[in-house]
MISEMAR-827028 format. One line per 10 residues: their letters; for each residue x, y, z of C-alpha. Coordinates in steps of 0.001 Angstrom, whole numbers, plus 500000, padded with zeros to 6 digits. Each point is the difference from the previous one (the first is absolute). Layout:
# residues N
a> X,Y,Z ~ ...
This chain:
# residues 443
xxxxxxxxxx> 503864,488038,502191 ~ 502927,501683,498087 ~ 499242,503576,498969 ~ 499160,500462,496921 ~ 501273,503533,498158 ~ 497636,500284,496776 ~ 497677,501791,497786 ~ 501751,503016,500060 ~ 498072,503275,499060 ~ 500785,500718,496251
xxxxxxxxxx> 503204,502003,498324 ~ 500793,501238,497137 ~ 502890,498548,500026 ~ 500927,496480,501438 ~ 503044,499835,501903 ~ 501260,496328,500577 ~ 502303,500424,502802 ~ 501881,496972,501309 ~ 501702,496740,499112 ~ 499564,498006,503717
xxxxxxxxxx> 502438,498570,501552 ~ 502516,500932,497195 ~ 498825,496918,497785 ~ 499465,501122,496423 ~ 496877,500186,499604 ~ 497185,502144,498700 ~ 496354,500318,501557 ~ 496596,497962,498598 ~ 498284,501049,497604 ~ 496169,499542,499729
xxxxxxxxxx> 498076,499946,496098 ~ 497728,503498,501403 ~ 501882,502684,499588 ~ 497898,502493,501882 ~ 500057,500586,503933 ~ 496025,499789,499896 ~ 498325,497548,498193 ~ 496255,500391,499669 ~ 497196,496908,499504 ~ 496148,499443,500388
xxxxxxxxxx> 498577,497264,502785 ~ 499819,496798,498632 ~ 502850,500274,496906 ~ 503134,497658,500755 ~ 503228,501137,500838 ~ 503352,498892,498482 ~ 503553,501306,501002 ~ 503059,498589,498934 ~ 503815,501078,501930 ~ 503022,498792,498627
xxxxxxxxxx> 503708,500441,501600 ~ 502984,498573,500804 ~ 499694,498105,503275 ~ 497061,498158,501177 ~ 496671,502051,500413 ~ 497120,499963,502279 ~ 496403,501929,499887 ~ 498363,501634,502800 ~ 496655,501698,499447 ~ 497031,500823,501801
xxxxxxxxxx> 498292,497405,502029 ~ 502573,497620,498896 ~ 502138,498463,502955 ~ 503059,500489,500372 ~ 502950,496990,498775 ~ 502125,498583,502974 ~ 504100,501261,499391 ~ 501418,497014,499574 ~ 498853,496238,498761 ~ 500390,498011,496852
xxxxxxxxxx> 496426,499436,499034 ~ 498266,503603,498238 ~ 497393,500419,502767 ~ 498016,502429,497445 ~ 496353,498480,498319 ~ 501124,498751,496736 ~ 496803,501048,498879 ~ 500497,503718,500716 ~ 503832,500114,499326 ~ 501808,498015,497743
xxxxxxxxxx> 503679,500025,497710 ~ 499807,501610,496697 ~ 502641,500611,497253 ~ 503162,502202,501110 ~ 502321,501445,497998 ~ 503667,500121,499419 ~ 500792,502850,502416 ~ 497087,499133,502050 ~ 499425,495969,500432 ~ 498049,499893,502659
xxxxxxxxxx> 495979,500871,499350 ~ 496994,499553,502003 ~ 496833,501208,498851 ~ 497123,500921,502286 ~ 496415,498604,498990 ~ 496660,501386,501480 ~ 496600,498129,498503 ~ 497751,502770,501152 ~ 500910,502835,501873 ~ 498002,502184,502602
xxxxxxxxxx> 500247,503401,501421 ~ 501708,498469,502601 ~ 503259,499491,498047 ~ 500504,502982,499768 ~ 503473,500711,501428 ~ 503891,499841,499134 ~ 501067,496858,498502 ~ 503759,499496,500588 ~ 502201,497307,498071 ~ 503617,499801,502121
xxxxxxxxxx> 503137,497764,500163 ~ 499256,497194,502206 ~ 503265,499666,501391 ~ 500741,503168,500431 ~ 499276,501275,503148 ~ 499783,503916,499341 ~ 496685,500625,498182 ~ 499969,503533,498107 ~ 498444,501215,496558 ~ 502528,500380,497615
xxxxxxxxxx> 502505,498322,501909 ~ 498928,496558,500628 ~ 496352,500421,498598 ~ 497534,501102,498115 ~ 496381,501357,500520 ~ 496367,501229,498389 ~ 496876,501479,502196 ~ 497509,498221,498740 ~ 496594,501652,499993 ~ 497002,497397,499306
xxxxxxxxxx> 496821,502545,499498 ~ 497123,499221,501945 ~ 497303,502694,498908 ~ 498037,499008,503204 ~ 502880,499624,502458 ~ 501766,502800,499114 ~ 501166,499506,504139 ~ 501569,497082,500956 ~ 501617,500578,503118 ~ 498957,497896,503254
xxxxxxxxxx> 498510,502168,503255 ~ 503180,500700,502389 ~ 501478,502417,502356 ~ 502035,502234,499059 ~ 502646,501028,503111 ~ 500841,503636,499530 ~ 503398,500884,502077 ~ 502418,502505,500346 ~ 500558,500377,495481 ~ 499678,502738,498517
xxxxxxxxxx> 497862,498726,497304 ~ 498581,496265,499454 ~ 498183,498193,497416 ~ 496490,498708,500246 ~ 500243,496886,497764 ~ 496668,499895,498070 ~ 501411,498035,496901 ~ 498162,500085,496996 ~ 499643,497330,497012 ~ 499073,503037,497151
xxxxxxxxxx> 502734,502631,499931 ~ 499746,503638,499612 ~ 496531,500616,501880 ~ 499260,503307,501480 ~ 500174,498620,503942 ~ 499361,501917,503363 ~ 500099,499490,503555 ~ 496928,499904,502372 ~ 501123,500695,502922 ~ 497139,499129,503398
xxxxxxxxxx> 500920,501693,503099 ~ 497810,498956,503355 ~ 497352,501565,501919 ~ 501400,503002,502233 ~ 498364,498267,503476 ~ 500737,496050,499540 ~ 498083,498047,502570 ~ 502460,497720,502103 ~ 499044,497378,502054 ~ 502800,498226,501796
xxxxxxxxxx> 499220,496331,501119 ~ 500140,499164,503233 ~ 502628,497462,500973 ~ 500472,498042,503231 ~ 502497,502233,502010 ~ 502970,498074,500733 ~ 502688,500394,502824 ~ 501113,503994,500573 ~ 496265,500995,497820 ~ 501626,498613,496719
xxxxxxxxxx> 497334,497886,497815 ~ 501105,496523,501026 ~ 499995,498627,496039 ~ 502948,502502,499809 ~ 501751,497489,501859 ~ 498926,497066,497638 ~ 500929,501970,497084 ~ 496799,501563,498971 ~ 498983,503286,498516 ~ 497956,502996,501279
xxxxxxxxxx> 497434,500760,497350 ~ 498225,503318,498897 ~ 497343,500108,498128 ~ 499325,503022,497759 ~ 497345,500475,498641 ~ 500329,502425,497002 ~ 497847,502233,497687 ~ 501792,500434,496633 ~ 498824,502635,499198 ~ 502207,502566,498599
xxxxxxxxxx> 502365,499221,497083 ~ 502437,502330,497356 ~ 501433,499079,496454 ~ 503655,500387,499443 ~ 500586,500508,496278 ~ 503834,499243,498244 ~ 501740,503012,499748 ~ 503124,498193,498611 ~ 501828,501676,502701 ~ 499023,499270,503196
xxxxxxxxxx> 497055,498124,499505 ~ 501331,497195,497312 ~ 498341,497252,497760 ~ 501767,496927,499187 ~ 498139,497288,497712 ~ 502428,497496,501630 ~ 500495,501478,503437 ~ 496751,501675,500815 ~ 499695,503557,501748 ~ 502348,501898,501906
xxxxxxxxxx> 499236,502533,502733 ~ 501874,501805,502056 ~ 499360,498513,503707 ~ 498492,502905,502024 ~ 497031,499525,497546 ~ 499133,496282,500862 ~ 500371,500787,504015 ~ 496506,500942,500540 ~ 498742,497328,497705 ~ 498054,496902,501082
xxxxxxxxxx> 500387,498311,496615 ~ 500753,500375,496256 ~ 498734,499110,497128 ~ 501320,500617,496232 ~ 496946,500888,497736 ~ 499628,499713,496205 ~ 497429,500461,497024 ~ 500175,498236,496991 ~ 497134,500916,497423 ~ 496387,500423,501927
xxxxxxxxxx> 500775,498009,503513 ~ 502378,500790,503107 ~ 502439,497870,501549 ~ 501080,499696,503591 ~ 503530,497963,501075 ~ 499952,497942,502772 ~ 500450,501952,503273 ~ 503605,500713,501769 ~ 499081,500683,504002 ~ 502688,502337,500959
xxxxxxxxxx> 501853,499590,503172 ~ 501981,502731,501529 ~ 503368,497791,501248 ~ 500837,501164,503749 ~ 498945,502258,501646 ~ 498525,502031,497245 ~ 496949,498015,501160 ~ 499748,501422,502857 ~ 499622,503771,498216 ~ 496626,497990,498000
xxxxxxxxxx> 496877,500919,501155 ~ 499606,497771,502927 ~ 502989,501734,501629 ~ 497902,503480,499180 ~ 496781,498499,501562 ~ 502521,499477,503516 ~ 499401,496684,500074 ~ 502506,498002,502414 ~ 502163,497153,498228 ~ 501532,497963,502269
xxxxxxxxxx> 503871,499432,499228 ~ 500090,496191,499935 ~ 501768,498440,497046 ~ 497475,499244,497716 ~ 495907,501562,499574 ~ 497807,499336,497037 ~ 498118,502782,497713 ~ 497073,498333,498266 ~ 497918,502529,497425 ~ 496709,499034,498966
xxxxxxxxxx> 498791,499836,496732 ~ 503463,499041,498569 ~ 500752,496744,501204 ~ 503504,500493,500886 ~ 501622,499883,503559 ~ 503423,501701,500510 ~ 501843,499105,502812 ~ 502741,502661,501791 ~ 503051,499528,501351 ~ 500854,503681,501936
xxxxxxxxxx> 503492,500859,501917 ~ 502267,498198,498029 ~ 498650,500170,496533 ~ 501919,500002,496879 ~ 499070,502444,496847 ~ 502317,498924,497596 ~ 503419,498481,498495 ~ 502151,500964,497293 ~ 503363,498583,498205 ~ 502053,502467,498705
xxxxxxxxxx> 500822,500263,497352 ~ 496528,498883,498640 ~ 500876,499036,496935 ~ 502250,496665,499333 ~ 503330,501168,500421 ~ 502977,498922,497350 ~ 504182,499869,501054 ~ 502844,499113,498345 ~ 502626,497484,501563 ~ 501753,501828,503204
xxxxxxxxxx> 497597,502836,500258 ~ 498245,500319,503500 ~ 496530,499351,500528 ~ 497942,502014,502301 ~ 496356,499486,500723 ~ 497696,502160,502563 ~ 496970,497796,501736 ~ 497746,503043,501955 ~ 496969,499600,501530 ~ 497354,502492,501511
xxxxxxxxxx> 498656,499446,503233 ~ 499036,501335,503105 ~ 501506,502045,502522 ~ 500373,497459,502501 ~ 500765,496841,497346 ~ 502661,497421,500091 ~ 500819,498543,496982 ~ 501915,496693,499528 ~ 501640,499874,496570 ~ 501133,496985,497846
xxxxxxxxxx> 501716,499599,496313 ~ 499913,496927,497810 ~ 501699,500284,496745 ~ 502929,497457,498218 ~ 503224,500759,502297 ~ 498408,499836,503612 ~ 501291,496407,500629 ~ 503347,501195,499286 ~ 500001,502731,502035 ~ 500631,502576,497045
xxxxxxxxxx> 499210,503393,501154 ~ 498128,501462,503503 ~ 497275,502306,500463 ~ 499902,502608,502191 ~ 496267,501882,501643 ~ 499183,503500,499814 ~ 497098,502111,502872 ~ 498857,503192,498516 ~ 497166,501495,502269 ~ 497994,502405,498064
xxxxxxxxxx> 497005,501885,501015 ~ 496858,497905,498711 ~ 502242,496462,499733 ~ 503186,498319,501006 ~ 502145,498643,496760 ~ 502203,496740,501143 ~ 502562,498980,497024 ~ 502027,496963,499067 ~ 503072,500826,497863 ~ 501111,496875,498465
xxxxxxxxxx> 503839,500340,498277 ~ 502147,497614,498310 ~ 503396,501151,498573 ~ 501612,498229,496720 ~ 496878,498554,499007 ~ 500455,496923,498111 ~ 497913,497594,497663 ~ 498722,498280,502871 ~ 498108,503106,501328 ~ 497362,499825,497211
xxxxxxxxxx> 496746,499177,500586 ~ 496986,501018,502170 ~ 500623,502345,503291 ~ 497157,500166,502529 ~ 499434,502256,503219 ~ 498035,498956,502728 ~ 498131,502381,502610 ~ 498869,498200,503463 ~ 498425,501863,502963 ~ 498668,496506,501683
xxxxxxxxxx> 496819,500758,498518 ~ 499702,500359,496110 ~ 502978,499864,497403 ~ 500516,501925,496887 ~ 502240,498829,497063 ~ 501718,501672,496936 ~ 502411,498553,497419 ~ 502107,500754,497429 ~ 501907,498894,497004 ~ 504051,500114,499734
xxxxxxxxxx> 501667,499099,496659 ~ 503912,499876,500110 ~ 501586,500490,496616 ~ 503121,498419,499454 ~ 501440,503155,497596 ~ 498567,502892,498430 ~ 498572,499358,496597 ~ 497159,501107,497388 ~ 497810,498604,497296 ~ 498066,501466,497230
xxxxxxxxxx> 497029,498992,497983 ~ 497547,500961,498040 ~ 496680,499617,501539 ~ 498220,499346,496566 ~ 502294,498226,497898 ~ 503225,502195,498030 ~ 497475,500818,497106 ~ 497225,502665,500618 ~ 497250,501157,497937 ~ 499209,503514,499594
xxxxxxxxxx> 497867,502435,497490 ~ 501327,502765,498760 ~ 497977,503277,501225 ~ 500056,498068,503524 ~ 499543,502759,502726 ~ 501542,497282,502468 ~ 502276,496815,499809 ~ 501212,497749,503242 ~ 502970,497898,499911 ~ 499741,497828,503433
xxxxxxxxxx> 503035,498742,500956 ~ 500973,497714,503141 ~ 502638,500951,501935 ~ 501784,497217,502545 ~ 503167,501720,501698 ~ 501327,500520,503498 ~ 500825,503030,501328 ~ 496863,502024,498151 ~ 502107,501763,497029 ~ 499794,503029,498211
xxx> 498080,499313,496398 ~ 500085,502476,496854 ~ 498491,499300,496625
């Protein structure tokens, strides 16, 4: 699946920046106007997006629309044409019959044959909040992997905005009991379904029994209605899980629960490592907690925290300019990394990527630096980074867009003619601004 670079947090100002690929063109537009558009359960949902090329919808739940074909693999029921106009001739509207809390999400109308997705370059998006008043919650029960970040977001997304939310945090019992089971001992005393692949399991059995609420400071501790809640890292370490809380007018609300799982050998700093219990160093053993359902299985030695592409954002050239993008991952001291790039020039051999080994004192950082010189029209499109030790893979991507020349575009957001009272203590004038390189702007 393509990434998809959407729903935005909101600005004062919208700034348009990009016309891909140098064509002439201008992004969608969509008949909401705001960023966040708020409904009840069971109302219908309507959104038209009109442009210049051919559109497609993504939204949530909705599957995603193979690249290429003839025949528009979207329900006609959902998504159908609609009137254009004579800048914009293309139109597809968006048609929900009854809508849940479960719609909640970013709906995102794009080019369909343009292969760089990004708002206000090549689309155009609304958050969509469909209020549930008793699933205020509507996240599924997960792990959350905590790794080397600074900070990281617990995703308990929300179908009514602008609740007061905090973050129960359950920590386990001091003195877990462990029992180890007791597998047939193999050739040189190693469990002999080692050697068939297996896994040695631990139960723990665990008395929640403690727990703390983190409250949104709005700096270190922050509330998102569309991301959820971040907190800084050392917080969730001695957590077994999380879960966002809520109340909305006499009755409490509970999310679904997130199981956190220390990546690496953080777990072996948990409790179990406290209680000097002995964990055999075999590839693989399995951590079961009762009570919760959930089984998390560890990989330790050769784990992988993390990957980023740098820059994070998607990354705009002009013709001839060099591009330069930085694939890092965090891993383990003793971790080899195999890395691999996709992305539109490979075939042609355009550009080469060179690693990087920096050994700090909690991690080792391996990079790929991918370059290509003179970039060209050709090098637009989707650029992905591949992580392999031989036992898991991470992925990142990124979007390039290659402008043929510099340019700009103005518009006014609202129409030319703007209403105003006189005594006003405050008047807006959106405008839309399309150029490459980012200018200066005066009024």
């Amino acid at each position: 699946m393509r990434p998809l670079q959407g729903c935005r947090p909101a600005a004062r100002l919208t700034m348009v920046r990009g016309l891909a690929s140098g064509y002439s063109m201008t992004p969608p537009t969509l008949n909401i106007t705001e960023e966040s558009y708020i409904i009840d359960t069971g109302d219908s949902l309507s959104i038209s997006c009109r442009g210049q090329h051919p559109l497609e919808w993504t939204w949530p739940g909705a599957q995603e629309a193979p690249a290429t074909g003839d025949k528009d693999s979207e329900d006609t029921g959902v998504v159908q044409d609609c009137e254009g106009t004579e800048t914009r001739p293309y139109c597809k509207v968006l048609l929900l019959g009854e809508v849940h809390a479960n719609n909640t999400g970013c709906y995102l109308c794009y080019y369909k044959y343009i292969k760089a997705r990004i708002e206000g370059t090549t689309a155009a998006s609304s958050y969509v909040f469909v209020r549930d008043f008793k699933q205020p919650f509507i996240n599924n029960a997960d792990t959350l992997l905590v790794n080397k970040k600074d900070a990281m977001w617990v995703p308990c997304l929300v179908s009514i905005p602008g609740l007061n939310v905090t973050l129960r945090s359950v920590w386990p019992h001091p003195h877990p009991r462990i029992q180890p089971s007791q597998p047939t001992p193999g050739k040189g005393g190693h469990p002999s379904g080692q050697e068939q692949g297996g896994s040695w399991a631990l139960l723990v059995a665990l008395s929640l029994q403690q727990s703390s609420v983190l409250w949104p400071d709005g700096q270190e501790v922050v509330w998102d209605d569309r991301r959820g809640m971040r907190v800084p890292t050392p917080l969730l370490r001695d957590a077994l899980y999380l879960q966002c809380q809520t109340t909305w007018g006499d009755q409490d609300f509970l999310s679904n629960p997130f199981l956190v799982h220390i990546t690496g050998r953080g777990c072996f700093q948990c409790p179990i490592h406290s209680n000097r219990a002995v964990l055999p160093r075999w590839p693989h053993w399995v951590l079961s907690y009762e009570g919760l359902g959930v089984t998390v299985r560890v990989s330790p030695g050769n784990e992988l925290y993390d990957i980023q592409l740098f820059p994070k954002k998607s990354l705009e050239l002009l013709v001839g300019e060099k591009l330069v993008l930085n694939c890092t991952v965090w891993a383990e001291f003793d971790s080899g990394v195999t890395f691999d790039w996709d992305y539109p020039g490979k075939q042609a051999q355009r550009g080469k990527w060179v690693p990087e080994r920096r050994s700090q004192q909690t991690h080792t950082e391996l990079s790929s630096i991918l370059t290509i010189h003179n970039v060209s029209q050709h090098d637009l499109g989707s650029y992905v980074c591949e992580a392999n030790n031989g036992i898991e893979k991470f992925r990142d991507s990124t979007e390039v867009i290659v402008h043929e020349k510099p340019f700009i575009s103005v518009e006014w957001l609202k129409g030319p003619i703007l209403e105003a009272t006189a005594g006003d203590e405050l008047v807006k004038l959106p405008v839309k601004l399309a150029a490459y390189p980012l200018p200066e702007f005066q009024w």
